[in-house]
Structure formats: C-alpha cells, structure tokens
C-alpha positions as CSV (number, residue, x, y, z in Angstrom):
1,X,57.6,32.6,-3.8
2,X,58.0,30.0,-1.4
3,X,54.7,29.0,0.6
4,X,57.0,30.3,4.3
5,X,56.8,34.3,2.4
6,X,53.0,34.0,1.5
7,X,52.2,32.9,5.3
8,X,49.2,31.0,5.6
9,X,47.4,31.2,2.5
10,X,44.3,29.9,1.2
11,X,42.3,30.4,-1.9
12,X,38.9,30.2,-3.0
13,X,37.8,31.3,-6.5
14,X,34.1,31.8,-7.3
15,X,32.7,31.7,-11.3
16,X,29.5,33.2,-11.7
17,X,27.3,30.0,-13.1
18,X,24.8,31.6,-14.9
19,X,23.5,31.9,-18.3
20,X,25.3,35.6,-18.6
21,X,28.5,33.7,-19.2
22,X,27.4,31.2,-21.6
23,X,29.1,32.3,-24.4
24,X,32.5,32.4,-22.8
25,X,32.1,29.3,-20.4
26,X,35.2,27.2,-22.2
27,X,37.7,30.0,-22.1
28,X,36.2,30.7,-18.4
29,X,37.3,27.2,-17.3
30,X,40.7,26.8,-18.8
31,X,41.3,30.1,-17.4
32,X,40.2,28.6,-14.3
33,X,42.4,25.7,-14.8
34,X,45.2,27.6,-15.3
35,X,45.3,29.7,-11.6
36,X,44.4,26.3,-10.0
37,X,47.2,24.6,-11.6
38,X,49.5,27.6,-10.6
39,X,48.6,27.4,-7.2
40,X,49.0,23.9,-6.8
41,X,52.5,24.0,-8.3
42,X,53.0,27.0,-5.2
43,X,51.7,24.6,-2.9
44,X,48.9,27.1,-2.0
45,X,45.2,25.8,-1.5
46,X,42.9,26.6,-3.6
47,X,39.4,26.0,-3.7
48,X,37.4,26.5,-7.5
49,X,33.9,26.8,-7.5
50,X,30.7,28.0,-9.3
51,X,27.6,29.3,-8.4
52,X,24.1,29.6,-10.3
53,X,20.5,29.5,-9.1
54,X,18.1,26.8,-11.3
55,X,14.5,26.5,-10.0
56,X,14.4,28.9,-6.9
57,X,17.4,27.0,-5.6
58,X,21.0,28.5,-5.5
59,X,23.5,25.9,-6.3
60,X,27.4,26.2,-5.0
61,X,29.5,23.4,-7.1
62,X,32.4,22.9,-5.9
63,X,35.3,21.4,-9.0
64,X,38.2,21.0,-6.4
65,X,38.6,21.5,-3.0
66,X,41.7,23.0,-1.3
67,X,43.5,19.3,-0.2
68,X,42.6,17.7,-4.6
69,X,45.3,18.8,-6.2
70,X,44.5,15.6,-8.4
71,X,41.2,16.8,-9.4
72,X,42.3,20.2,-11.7
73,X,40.3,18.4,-14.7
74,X,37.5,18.8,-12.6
75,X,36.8,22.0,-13.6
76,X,36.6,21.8,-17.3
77,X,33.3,20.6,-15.8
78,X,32.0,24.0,-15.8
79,X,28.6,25.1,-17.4
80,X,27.0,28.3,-17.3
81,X,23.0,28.2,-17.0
82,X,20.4,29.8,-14.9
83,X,20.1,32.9,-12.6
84,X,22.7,34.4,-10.4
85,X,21.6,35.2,-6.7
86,X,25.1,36.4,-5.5
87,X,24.7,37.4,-2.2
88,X,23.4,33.9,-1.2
89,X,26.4,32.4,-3.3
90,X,28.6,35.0,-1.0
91,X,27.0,33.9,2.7
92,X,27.5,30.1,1.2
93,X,31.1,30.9,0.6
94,X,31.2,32.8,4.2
95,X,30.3,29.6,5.6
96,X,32.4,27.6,3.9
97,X,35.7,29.7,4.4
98,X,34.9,30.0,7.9
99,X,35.8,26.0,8.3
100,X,39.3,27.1,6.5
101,X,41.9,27.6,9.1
102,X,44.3,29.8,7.1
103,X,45.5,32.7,8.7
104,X,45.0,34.9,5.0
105,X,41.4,34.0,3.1
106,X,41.3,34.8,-0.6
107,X,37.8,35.4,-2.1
108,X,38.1,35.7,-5.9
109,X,34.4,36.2,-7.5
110,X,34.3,36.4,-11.5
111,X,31.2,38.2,-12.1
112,X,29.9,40.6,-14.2
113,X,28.6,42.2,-11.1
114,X,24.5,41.6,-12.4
115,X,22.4,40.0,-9.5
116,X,19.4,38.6,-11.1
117,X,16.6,35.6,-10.3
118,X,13.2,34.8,-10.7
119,X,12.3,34.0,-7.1
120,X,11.6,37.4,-5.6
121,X,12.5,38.4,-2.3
122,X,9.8,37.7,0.4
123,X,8.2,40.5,1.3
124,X,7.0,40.9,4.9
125,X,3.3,42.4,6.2
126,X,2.1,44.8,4.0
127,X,5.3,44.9,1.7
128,X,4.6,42.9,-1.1
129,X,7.7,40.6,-3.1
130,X,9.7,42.6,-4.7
131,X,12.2,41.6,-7.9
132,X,15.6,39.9,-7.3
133,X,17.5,42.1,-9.6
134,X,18.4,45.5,-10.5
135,X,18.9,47.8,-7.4
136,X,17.9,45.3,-4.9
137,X,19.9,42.2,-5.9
138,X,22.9,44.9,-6.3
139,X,21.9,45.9,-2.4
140,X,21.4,42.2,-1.4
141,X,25.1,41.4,-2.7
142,X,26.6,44.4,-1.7
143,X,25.2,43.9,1.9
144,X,26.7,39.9,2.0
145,X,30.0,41.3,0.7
146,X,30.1,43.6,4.0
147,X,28.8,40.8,5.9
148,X,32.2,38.8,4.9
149,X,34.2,42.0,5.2
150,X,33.4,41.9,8.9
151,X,34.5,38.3,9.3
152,X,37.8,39.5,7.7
153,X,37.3,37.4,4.3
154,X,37.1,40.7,2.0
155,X,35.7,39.3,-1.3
156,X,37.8,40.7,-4.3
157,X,36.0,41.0,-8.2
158,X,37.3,40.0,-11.4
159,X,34.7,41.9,-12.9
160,X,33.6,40.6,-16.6
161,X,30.6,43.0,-16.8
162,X,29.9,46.4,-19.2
163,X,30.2,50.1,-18.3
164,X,26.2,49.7,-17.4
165,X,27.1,47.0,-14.9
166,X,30.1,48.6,-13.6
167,X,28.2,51.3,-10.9
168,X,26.6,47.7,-9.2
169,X,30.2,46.1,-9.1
170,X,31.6,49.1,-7.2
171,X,28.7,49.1,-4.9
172,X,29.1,45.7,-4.1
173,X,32.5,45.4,-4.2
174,X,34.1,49.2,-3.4
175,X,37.7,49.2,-4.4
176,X,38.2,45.4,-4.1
177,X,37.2,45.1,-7.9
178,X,39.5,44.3,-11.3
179,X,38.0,45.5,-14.3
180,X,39.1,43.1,-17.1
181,X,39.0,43.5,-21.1
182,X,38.5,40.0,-22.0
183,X,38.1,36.8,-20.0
184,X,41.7,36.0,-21.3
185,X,43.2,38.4,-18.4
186,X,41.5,36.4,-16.2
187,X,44.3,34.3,-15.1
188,X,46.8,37.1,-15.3
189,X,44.3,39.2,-13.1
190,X,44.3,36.5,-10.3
191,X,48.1,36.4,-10.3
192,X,48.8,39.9,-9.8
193,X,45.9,39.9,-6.8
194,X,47.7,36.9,-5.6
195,X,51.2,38.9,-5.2
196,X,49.9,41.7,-3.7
C-alpha cells in the first residue's frame, strides 16, 4: 500500500516489560524489530516501546520514536523485569499519542493481559490500600483503556496470556484483542491489524 491509501497513519506499539515475559524477551524483540522495520519500509511512523514498573515507579522506554527510522537496533535493547502497572503505562501512552498529529492512532499493547505491582493502590479515609493486581489492576486497566477509547486512540491487544488470563484481557480490552499461540505470530498479528 502506498502511504496516500493508509491516510494519515501513525503507530505506536507497546511490549509489556515485565518479568512475565522473561523467558521470551529475545524472540519478543526481533518480533518487534520486524513490524518496525516493515513500517518503516511503508513509510508509516511507528513508535516501539516498553513498559515495566521497578521500585514503585512505572517506567515507559521508548527504543525508537516515530521520525528514527535509523534507530530499529534500538530495540533489541529490550529486557523484561519487574511489575506491570498497565493502566498507568496506558494514560502514559494517552499522553504521549495525544502530541501525534495523525489523523489514524494505532495502539498495539503485547500483554498477557495480567496487571500486577507491589505498590498498592492508595486507599482513601477509612478504605485502607488495597492490592494492585487481580480484579482491581484488571479494573484499573480496563478503566484507562476506556479513558483512551474516548480520546479516539482505541488500544488493540496482542494478547500473549493463558486461558486464566483471558476473561481480564476481554475486560480490558473488549473485542479489540488478538489471541496469539506463540509470540512467533506476533509480527504476522500486527500486519493483519495494520490492513484492516
């Protein structure tokens, strides 16, 4: 396709950072690697970053913005350790996308959909803090993902997780969720969102 038939497009692609994905963090990245160089070859921007929360902060790294096309190798920086808060990784995102003036915003989270860090939510009066995790953090996500839904940047799931995860993905991410076998369909995943 030629960039005039996509319109204005923009993409961002978000790995899930933390230790859940340690054991597949190589093939993660070259899959990575492999829609960013795509896109760039299409002209299209994209955007690849990770998120992960290490010692009650939640850290957005960012391999290669939309305008490096040089900077691909970036990403084989990739490392999976720590928590995952992901609706604060989603409002970070929010904010950042906002500054993106493409008339079409892609979202791409690869998750397995499992919200979970040791710095509890504040409580407030006589509610004490509760957990980050479970129920809640699946709440907390799926309540960002609206958030972005009303700003018109619908964040789409490449989602890595197990049956047992799979109820929180569809909370948090309704029908805007790809179930994938392996993290080798990750690319192929992207592509096929990417055409429709």
């Amino acid at each position: 396709r030629q960039q005039s038939e996509l319109g204005d497009l923009s993409v961002d692609i978000l790995l899930d950072g933390s230790a859940s994905q340690n054991q597949q963090q190589e093939r993660l990245s070259t899959q990575a690697y492999l829609i960013a160089a795509a896109l760039t070859r299409c002209q299209i921007p994209v955007r690849v970053s990770s998120f992960c929360s290490v010692s009650g902060c939640t850290v957005v790294r960012v391999f290669r913005d939309y305008q490096e096309a040089g900077k691909n190798d970036a990403i084989f920086d990739y490392v999976a350790a720590g928590w995952n808060r992901d609706g604060l990784a989603m409002r970070a995102m929010g904010w950042l996308m906002e500054r993106e003036q493409s008339d079409h915003r892609l979202l791409i989270l690869l998750s397995d959909a499992n919200p979970n860090d040791d710095q509890k939510i504040p409580g407030s009066g006589l509610h004490p803090n509760r957990d980050y995790g479970g129920k809640l953090g699946v709440q907390d996500a799926a309540a960002e993902a609206g958030v972005l839904r009303k700003h018109g940047l619908a964040p789409v799931c490449i989602f890595t997780g197990s049956d047992r995860e799979l109820e929180g993905a569809r909370t948090i991410y309704g029908r805007d969720l790809v179930r994938i076998p392996s993290i080798g369909w990750f690319a192929d995943a992207v592509g096929k969102l990417i055409q429709g």
